[in-house]
TORLUMBA-543002 format. One record per residue (C-alpha): residue in three letters; residue number from 0; y, z, x. Coordinates in nm, 2 decimals. Each point is the difference from the previous one (the first is absolute). Layout:
BEGIN
resn resi y z x
ALA NUM Y Z X
...
END
This chain:
BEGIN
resn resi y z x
UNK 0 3.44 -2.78 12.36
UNK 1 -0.07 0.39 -0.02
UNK 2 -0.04 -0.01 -0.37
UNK 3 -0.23 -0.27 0.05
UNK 4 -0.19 0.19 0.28
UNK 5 -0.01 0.33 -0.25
UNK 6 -0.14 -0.23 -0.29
UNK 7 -0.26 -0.15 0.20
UNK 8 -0.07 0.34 0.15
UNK 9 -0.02 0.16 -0.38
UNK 10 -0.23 -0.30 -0.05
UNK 11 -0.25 0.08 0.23
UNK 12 -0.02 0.36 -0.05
UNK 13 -0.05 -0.04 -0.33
UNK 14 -0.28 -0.27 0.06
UNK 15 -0.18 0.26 0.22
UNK 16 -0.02 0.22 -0.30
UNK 17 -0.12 -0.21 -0.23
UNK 18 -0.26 -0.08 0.26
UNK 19 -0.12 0.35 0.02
UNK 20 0.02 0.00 -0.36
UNK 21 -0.25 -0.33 0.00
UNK 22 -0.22 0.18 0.28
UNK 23 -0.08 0.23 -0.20
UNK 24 -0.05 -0.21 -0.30
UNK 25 -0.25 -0.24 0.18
UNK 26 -0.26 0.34 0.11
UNK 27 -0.02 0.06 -0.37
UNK 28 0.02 -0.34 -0.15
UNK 29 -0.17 -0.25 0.21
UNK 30 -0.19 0.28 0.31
UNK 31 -0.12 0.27 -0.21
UNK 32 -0.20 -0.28 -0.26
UNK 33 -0.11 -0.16 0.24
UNK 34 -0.16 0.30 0.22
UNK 35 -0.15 0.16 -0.37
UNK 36 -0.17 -0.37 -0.10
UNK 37 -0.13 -0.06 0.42
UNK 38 -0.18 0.38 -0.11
UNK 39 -0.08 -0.15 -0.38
UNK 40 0.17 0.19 -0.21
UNK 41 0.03 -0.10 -0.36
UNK 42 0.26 -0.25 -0.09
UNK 43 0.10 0.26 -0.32
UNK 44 0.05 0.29 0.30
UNK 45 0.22 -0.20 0.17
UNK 46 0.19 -0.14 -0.24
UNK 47 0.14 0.39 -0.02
UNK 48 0.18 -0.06 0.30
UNK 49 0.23 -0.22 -0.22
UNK 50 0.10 0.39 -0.08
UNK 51 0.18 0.05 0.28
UNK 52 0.30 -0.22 -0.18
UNK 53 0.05 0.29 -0.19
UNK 54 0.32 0.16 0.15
UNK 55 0.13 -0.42 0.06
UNK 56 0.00 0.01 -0.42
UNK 57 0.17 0.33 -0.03
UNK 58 0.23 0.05 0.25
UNK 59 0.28 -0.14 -0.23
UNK 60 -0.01 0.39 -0.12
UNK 61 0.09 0.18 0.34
UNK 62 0.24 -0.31 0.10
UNK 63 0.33 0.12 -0.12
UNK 64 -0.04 0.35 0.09
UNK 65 -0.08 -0.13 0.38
UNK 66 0.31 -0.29 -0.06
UNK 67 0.17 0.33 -0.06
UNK 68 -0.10 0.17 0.29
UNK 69 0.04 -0.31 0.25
UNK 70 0.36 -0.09 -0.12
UNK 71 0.17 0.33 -0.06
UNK 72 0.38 0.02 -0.17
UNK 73 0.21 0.01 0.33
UNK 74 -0.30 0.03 0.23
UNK 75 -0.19 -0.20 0.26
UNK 76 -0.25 -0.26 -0.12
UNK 77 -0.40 0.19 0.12
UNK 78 -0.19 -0.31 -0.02
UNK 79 -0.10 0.10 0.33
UNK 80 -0.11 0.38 -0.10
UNK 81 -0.22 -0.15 -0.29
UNK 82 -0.16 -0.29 0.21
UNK 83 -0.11 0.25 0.27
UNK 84 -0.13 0.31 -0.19
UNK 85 -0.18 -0.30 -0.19
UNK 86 -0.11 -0.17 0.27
UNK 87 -0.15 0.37 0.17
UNK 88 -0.21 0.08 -0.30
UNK 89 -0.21 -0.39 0.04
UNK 90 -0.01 0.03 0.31
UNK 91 -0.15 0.36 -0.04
UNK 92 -0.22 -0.11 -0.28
UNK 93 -0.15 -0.31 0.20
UNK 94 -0.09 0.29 0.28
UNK 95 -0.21 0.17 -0.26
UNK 96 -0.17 -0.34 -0.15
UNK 97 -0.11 -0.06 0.33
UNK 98 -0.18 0.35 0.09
UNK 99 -0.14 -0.04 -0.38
UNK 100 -0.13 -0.35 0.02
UNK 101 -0.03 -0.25 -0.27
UNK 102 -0.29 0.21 -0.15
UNK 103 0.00 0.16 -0.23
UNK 104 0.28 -0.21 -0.20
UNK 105 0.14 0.26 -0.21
UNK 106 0.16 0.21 0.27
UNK 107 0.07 -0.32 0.16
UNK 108 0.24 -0.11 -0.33
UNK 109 0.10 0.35 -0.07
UNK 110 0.16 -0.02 0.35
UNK 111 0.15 -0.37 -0.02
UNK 112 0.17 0.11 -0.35
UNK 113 0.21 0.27 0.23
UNK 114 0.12 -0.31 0.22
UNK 115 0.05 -0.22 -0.29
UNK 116 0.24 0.25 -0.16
UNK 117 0.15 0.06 0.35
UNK 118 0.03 -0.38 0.04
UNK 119 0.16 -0.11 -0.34
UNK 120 0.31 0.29 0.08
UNK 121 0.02 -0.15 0.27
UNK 122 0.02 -0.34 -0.16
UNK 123 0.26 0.08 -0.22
UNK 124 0.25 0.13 0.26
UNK 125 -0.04 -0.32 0.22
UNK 126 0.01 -0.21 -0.30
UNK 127 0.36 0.18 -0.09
UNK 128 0.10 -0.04 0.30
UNK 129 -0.07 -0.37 0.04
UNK 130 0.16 -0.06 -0.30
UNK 131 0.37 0.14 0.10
UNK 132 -0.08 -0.13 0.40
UNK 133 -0.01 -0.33 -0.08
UNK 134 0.16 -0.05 -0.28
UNK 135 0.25 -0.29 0.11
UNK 136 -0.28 -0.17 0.20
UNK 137 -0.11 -0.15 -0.33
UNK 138 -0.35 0.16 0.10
UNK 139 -0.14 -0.30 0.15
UNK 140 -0.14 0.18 0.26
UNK 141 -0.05 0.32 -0.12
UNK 142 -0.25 -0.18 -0.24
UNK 143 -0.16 -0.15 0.32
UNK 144 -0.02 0.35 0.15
UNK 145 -0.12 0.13 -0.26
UNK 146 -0.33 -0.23 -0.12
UNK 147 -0.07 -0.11 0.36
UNK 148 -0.01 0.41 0.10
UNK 149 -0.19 0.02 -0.32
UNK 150 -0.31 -0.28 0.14
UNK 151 0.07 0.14 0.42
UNK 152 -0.05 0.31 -0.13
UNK 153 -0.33 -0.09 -0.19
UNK 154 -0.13 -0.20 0.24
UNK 155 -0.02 0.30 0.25
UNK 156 -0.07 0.23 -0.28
UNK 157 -0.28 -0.20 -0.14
UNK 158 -0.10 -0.24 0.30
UNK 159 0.08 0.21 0.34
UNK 160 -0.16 0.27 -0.17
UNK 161 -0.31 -0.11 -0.14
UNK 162 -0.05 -0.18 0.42
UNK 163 0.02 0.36 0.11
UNK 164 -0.20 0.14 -0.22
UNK 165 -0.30 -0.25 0.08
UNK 166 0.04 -0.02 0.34
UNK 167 0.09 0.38 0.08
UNK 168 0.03 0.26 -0.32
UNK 169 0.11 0.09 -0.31
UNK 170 0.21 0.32 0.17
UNK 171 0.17 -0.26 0.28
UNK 172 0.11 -0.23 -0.28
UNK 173 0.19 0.25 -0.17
UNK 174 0.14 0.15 0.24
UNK 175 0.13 -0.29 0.15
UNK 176 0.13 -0.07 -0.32
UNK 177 0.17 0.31 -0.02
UNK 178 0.16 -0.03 0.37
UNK 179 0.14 -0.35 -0.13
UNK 180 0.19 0.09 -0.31
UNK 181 0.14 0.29 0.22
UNK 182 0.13 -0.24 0.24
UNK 183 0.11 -0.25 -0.30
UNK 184 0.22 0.26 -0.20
UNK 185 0.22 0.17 0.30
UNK 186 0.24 -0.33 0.01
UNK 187 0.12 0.04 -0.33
UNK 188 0.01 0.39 0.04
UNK 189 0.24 -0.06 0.27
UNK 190 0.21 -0.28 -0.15
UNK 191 0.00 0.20 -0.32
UNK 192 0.22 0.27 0.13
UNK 193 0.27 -0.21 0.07
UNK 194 0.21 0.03 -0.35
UNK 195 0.29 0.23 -0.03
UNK 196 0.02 0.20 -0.29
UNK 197 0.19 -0.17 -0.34
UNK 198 0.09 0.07 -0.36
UNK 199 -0.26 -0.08 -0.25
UNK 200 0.06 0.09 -0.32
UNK 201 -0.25 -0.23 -0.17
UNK 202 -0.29 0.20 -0.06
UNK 203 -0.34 -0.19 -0.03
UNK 204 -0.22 0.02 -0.28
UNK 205 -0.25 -0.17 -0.19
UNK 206 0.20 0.00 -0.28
UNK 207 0.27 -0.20 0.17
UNK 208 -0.29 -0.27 0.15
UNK 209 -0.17 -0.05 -0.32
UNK 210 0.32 -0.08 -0.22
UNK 211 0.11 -0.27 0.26
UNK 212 -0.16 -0.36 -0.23
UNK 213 -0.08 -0.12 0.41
UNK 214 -0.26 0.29 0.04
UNK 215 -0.16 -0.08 -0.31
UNK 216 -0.08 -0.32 0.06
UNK 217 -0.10 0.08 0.36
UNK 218 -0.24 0.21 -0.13
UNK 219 -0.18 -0.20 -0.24
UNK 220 -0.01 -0.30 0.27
UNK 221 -0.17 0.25 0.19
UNK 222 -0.25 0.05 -0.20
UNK 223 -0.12 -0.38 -0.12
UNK 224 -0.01 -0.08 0.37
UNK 225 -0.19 0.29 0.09
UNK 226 -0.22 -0.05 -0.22
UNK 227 -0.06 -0.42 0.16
UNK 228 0.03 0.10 0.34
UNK 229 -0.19 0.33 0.09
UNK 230 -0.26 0.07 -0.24
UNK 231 -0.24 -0.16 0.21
UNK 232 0.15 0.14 0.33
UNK 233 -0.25 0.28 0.07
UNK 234 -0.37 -0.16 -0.08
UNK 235 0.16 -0.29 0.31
UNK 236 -0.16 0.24 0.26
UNK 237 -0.34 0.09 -0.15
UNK 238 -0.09 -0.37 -0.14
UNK 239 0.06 -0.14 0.38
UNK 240 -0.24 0.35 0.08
UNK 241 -0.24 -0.14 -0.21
UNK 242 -0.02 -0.35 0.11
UNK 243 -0.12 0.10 0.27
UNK 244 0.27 0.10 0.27
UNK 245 0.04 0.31 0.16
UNK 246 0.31 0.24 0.07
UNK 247 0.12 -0.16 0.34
UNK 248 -0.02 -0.31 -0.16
UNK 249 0.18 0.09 -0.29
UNK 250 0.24 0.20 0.21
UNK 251 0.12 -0.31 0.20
UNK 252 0.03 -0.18 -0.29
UNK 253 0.22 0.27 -0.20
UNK 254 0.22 0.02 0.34
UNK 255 0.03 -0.32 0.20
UNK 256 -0.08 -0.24 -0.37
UNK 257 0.21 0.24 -0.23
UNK 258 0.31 0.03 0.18
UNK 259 0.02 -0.36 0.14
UNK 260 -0.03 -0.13 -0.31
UNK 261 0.21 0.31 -0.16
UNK 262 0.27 -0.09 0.17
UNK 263 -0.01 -0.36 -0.03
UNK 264 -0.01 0.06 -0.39
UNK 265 0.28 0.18 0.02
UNK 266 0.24 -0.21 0.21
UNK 267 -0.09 -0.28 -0.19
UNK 268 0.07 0.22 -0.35
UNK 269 0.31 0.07 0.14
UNK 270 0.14 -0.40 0.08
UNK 271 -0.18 -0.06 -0.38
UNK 272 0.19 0.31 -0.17
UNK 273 0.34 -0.16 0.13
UNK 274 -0.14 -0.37 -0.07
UNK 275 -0.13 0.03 -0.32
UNK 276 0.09 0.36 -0.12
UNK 277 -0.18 0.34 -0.05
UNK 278 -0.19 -0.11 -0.35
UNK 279 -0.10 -0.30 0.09
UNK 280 -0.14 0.17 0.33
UNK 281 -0.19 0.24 -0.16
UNK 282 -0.17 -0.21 -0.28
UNK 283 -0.12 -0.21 0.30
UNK 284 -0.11 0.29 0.19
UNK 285 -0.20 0.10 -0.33
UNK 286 -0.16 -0.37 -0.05
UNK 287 -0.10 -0.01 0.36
UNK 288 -0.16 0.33 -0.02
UNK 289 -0.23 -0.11 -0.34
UNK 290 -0.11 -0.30 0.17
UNK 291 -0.12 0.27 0.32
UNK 292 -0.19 0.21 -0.24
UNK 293 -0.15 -0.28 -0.22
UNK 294 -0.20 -0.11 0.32
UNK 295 -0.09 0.35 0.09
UNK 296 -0.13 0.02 -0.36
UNK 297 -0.17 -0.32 0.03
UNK 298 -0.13 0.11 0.38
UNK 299 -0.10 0.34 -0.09
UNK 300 -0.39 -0.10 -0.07
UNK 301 0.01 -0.34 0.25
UNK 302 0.04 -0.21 -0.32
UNK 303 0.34 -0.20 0.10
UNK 304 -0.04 0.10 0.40
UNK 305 -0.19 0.26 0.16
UNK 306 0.21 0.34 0.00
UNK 307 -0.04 0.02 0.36
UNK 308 0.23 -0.32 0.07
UNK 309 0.25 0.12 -0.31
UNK 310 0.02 0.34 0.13
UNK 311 0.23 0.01 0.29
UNK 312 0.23 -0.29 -0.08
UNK 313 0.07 0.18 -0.34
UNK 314 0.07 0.34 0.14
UNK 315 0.26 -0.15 0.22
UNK 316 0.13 -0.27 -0.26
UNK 317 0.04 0.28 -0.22
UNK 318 0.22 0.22 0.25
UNK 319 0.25 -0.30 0.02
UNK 320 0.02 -0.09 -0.36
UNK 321 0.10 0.35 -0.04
UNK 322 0.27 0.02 0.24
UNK 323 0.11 -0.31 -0.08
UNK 324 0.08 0.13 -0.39
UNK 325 0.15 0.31 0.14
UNK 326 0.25 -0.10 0.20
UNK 327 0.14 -0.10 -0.31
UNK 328 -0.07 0.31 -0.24
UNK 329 0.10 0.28 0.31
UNK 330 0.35 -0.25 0.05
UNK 331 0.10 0.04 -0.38
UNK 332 -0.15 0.40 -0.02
UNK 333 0.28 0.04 0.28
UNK 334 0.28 -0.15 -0.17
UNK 335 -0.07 0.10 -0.35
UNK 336 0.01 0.41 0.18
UNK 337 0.28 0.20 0.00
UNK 338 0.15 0.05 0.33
UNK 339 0.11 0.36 -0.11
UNK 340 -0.37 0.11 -0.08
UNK 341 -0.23 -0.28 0.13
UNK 342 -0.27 0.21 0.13
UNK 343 -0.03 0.09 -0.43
UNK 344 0.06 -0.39 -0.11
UNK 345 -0.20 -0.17 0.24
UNK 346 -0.29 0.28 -0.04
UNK 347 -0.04 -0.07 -0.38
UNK 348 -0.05 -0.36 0.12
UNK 349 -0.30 0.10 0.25
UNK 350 -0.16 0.25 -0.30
UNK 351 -0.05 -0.23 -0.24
UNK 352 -0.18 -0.18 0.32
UNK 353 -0.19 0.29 0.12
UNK 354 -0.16 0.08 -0.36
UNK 355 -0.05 -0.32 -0.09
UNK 356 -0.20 -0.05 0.34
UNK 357 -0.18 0.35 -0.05
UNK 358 -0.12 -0.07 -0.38
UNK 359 -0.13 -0.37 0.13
UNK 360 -0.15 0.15 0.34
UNK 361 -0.20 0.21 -0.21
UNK 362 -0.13 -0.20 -0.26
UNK 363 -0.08 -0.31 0.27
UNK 364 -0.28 0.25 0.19
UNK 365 -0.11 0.09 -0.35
UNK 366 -0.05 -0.38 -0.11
UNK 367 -0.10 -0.13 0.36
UNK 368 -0.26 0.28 -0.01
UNK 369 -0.17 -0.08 -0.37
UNK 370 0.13 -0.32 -0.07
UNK 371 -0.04 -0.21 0.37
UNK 372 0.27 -0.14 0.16
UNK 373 0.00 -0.31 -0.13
UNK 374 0.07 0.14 -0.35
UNK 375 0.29 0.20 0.17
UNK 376 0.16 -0.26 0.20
UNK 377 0.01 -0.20 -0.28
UNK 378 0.16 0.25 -0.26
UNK 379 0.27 0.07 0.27
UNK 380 0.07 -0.38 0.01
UNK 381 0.05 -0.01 -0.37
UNK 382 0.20 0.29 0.01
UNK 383 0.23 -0.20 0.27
UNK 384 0.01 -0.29 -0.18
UNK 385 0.08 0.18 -0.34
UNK 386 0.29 0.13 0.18
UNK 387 0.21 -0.30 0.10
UNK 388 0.14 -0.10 -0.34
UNK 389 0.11 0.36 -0.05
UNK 390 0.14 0.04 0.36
UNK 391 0.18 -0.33 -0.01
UNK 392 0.13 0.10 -0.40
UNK 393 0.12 0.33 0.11
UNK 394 0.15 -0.09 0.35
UNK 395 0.32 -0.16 -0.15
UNK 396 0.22 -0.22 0.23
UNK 397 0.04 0.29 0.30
UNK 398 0.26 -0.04 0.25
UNK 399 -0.21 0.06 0.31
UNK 400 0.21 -0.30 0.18
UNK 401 0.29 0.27 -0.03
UNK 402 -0.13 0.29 0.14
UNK 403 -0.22 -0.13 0.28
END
């Protein structure tokens, strides 16, 4: 009973973190687009926000020096040090956005780039850490803590936020943004502490990660279903703008719609995944999401329906397709990590995400922009359909009925 009390304890913690990581990741990804499109800014401009992903596609090159750092030979494990020095500088960093303002958006950016960097060290030290915590709980619900933190998290960061911001300020919002992750990280730094100091002569590299075959393939499965499931993710937000809603409305929908139906996608991924295994999950996750986006594409000029019926049931349908998919994908990233350096292994996994996300983000506001949406929404469902044979070809038999 007390080592099921500590991993349910370890569990939470690290869900609260990966909320604050997700609170931070809804201001830029679903509140800050939707507050630059309410004052019309270009499409192309805000598709730079896609940016931000930046330090998310390269944090695979400070991860081993901060593995080394967090799990010294003979020393305590500082997951706890990392996750609040981390945690100090967004918080800091959201202070300043808010006496700034959302104009003018460079600064703006300039300051959300310091938190994103901030944020992805401190992704890679909880990620470690999950990785060794739970490793005889078969990650079941570690995967749950981790994508339904993921949507909570958004849905105050992109649906909390954008209410606060209509109905008070853009300086309230952030700040109570900033007061929230505060409150969402000290669990972990307490629970953190606990470990005694061991031996660990394994020292982790990216050498070591990349010449395991399991990372490999992790990484290029990463990448096809990337590509299926996000590169329409960011223009969501502006094309229910543009139909005609407003910011409260949108912020409702992105909180109460998003994370109902989040978290519904992924319970039900999770019941699938040990049904029907982790491919056949994910090819099904990628097929529902082309049919989504092949009637936005049909919607976008009121030919099929008119875009203000399409509009909010696909931003919400979308959010639960992709959980429902990555249940699946964060549950084999786990167990294909090393538990010796799983803040490294299971970072690779999330770069090949981030840069994949960043490079679509920022070509969807230049195509949206020039091209229309319904041009865009239907390139990004052929790019989701042209991506199931390879997923399925490249997913092999995978034994996610053993390790879940």
């Amino acid at each position: 009973m007390p080592e099921q009390r500590s991993t349910w304890g370890a569990i939470g913690a690290i869900g609260g973190v990966y909320v604050a990581q997700s609170v931070i990741g809804g201001v830029t990804w679903t509140g800050l687009p939707g507050v630059l499109r309410a004052q019309e800014l270009p499409l192309d401009q805000i598709g730079l926000v896609s940016l931000l992903v930046l330090p998310w596609a390269l944090k695979f090159l400070w991860a081993p020096p901060v593995e080394r750092f967090r799990l010294p030979d003979g020393g305590r494990d500082r997951s706890a040090s990392i996750v609040l020095t981390g945690a100090a500088v967004v918080i800091a960093a959201l202070i300043v956005v808010g006496l700034v303002g959302p104009f003018p958006v460079l600064p703006v950016l300039a300051i959300l780039m310091v938190a994103a960097f901030a944020t992805a060290t401190v992704d890679i030290a909880c990620d470690g850490y999950a990785v060794a915590a739970l490793k005889n709980t078969r990650y079941g619900w570690g995967n749950a803590a981790q994508v339904g933190g993921a949507y909570l998290g958004s849905a105050i960061g992109g649906g909390l936020f954008l209410i606060l911001v209509a109905h008070a300020d853009w300086l309230s919002g952030t700040w109570v943004m900033a007061l929230v992750i505060a409150l969402l990280c000290l669990p972990f730094a307490l629970l953190a502490r606990r470990p005694k100091p061991v031996p660990r002569p394994h020292v982790p590299s990216l050498r070591a990660a990349l010449g395991r075959p399991e990372v490999r393939q992790g990484l290029l499965v990463a990448a096809l279903y990337v590509v299926a499931q996000k590169t329409a993710m960011g223009m969501f937000g502006p094309f229910f703008i543009d139909a005609g809603y407003d910011l409260a409305r949108l912020g409702i929908l992105s909180g109460v719609g998003g994370l109902t139906l989040g978290f519904l996608g992924a319970m039900l991924g999770g019941g699938a995944v040990r049904r029907f295994g982790a491919r056949r999950v994910l090819v099904g996750a990628v097929a529902l999401q082309s049919a989504v986006l092949a009637v936005v594409a049909l919607s976008a000029d009121d030919a099929l329906l008119p875009a203000a019926m399409v509009a909010p049931p696909a931003m919400v349908a979308s959010a639960a397709v992709m959980a429902f998919g990555f249940v699946a994908l964060y549950g084999q990233f786990m167990s294909w990590s090393d538990p010796r350096q799983g803040g490294v292994d299971f970072t690779l996994f999330q770069c090949m995400d981030a840069a994949i996300s960043m490079a679509a983000g920022t070509a969807a506001g230049f195509i949206a922009e020039h091209l229309g949406y319904g041009v865009f929404f239907g390139l990004a469902c052929a790019l989701s359909l042209a991506a199931l044979p390879m997923i399925w070809r490249v997913g092999g038999v995978w034994p996610m009925e053993n390790t879940r």
